[in-house]
C-alpha positions as CSV (number, residue, x, y, z in Angstrom):
1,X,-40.9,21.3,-181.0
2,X,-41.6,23.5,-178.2
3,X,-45.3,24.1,-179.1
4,X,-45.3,20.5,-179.3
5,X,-44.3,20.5,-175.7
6,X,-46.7,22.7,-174.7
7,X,-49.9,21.2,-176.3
8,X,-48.7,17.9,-175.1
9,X,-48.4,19.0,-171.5
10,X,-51.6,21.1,-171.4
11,X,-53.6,18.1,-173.1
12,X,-51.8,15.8,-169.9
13,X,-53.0,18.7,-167.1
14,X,-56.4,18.8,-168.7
15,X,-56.4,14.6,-168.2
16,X,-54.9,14.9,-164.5
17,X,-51.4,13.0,-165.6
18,X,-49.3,16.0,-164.8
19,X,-48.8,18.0,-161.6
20,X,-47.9,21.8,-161.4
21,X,-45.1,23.0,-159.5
22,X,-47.5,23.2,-156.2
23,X,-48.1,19.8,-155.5
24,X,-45.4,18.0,-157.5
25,X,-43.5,17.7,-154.5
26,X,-45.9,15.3,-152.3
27,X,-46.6,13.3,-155.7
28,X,-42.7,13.4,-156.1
29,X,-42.2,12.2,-152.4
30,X,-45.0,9.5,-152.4
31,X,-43.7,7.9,-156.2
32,X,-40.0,8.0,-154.4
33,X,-41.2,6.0,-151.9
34,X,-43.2,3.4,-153.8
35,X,-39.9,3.1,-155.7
36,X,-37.7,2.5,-153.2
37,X,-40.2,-0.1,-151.3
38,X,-40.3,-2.4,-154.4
39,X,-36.0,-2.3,-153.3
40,X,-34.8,-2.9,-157.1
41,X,-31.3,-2.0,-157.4
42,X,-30.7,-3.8,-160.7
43,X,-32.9,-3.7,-163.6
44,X,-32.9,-2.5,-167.5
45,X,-34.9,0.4,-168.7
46,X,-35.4,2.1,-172.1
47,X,-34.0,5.8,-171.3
48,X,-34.8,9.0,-173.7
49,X,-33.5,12.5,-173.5
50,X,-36.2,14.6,-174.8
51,X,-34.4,18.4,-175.3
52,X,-33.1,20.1,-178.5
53,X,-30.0,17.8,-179.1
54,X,-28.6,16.0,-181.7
55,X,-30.5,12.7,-182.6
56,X,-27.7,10.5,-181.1
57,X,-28.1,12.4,-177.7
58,X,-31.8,11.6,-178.0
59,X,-32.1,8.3,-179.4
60,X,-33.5,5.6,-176.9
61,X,-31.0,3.4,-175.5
62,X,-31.3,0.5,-173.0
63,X,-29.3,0.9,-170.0
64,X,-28.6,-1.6,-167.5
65,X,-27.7,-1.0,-163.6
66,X,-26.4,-2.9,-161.3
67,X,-26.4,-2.0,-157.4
68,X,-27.9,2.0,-158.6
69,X,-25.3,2.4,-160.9
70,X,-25.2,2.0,-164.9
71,X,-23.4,-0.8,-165.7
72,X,-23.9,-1.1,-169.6
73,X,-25.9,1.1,-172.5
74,X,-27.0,-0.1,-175.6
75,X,-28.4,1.6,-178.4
76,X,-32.4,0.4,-178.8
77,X,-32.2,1.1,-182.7
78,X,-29.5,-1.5,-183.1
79,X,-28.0,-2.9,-179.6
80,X,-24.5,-1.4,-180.5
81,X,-22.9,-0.2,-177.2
82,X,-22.6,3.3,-175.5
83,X,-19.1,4.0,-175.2
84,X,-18.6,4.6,-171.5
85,X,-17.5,8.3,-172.0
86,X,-20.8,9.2,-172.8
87,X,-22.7,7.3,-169.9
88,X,-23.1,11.1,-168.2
89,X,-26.0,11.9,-170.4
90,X,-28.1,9.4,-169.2
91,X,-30.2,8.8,-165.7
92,X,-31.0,6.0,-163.5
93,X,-34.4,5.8,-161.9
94,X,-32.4,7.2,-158.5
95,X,-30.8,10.2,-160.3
96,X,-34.2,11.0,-162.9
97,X,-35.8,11.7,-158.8
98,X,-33.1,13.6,-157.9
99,X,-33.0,15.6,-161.2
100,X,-36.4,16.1,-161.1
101,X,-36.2,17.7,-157.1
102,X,-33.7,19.3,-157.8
103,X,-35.0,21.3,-160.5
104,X,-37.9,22.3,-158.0
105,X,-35.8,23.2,-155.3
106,X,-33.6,25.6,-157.8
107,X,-37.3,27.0,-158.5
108,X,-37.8,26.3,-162.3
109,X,-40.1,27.6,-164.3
110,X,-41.8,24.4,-165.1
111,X,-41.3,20.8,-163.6
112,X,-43.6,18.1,-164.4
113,X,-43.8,14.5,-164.3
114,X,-45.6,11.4,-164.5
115,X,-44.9,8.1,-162.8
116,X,-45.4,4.1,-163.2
117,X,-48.2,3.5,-161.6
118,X,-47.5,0.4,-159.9
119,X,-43.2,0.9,-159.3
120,X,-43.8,4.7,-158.9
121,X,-40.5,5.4,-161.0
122,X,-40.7,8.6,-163.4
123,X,-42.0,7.6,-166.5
124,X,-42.0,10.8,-168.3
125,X,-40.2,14.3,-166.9
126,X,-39.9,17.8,-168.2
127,X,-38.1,20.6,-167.2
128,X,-38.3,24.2,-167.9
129,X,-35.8,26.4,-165.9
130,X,-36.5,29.6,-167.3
131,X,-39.8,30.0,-169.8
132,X,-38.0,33.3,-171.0
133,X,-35.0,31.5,-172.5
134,X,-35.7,29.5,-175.8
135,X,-34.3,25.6,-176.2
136,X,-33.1,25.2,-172.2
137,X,-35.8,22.7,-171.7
138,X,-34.9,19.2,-170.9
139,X,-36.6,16.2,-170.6
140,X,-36.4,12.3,-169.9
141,X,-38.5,9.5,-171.0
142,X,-38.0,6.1,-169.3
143,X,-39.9,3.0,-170.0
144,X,-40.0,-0.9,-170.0
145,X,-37.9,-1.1,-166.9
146,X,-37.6,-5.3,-165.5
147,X,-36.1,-5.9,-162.6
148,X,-33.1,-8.2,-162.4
149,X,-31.9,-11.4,-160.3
């Protein structure tokens, strides 16, 4: 998996999709702000941890929030809910930015990301803390988001 990672992201810096730790944070701080313009506090997404986890800690779920705040998680593969004990492993738009600044300010490894190119929300996010330490890398994935009334 993790040479998957790696020929993934070099195949994305060759295309120009992902940014290295050196300029990340105006591409970070410009996507922030075309996110917060659009001023979408409740809306659905398709969320996916990408890390070395059990397959129900990385299986796609839909979550729903309300105000900036998860209201309700379904499973994609069959719309059962998320009990809400388990609502911690998952990330709003809001806290994916934060995750993902936060990781660069704690000087990892390896941050990248992508963003929507019209909402400017994170689209797809890896961390690597420590490149000398096997399995610690983390991920999201978030997709499909519509905004709701």
């Amino acid at each position: 998996m993790r040479r998957a990672w790696g020929a993934a992201l070099l195949l994305a810096a060759a295309a120009g999709c992902v940014s290295g730790p050196s300029d990340i944070d105006d591409e970070l701080e410009e996507n922030r702000r075309r996110w917060e313009d659009q001023e979408i506090l409740d809306y659905e997404v398709v969320f996916r941890n990408v890390c070395f986890c059990t397959p129900d800690y990385t299986a796609p779920v839909r979550l729903r929030v309300r105000g900036g705040r998860i209201a309700a998680v379904t499973r994609e593969s069959d719309g059962t809910a998320v009990s809400p004990d388990q609502w911690d492993r998952y990330r709003t738009v809001d806290q994916t930015f934060d995750e993902i600044e936060d990781a660069m300010r704690r000087g990892a490894d390896q941050v990248t990301a992508e963003y929507h190119p019209v909402l400017g929300y994170p689209t797809d996010a890896f961390i690597d803390e420590n490149e000398g330490l096997a399995d610690e890398e983390r991920g999201f994935q978030l997709s499909d988001l519509l905004p709701l009334r």
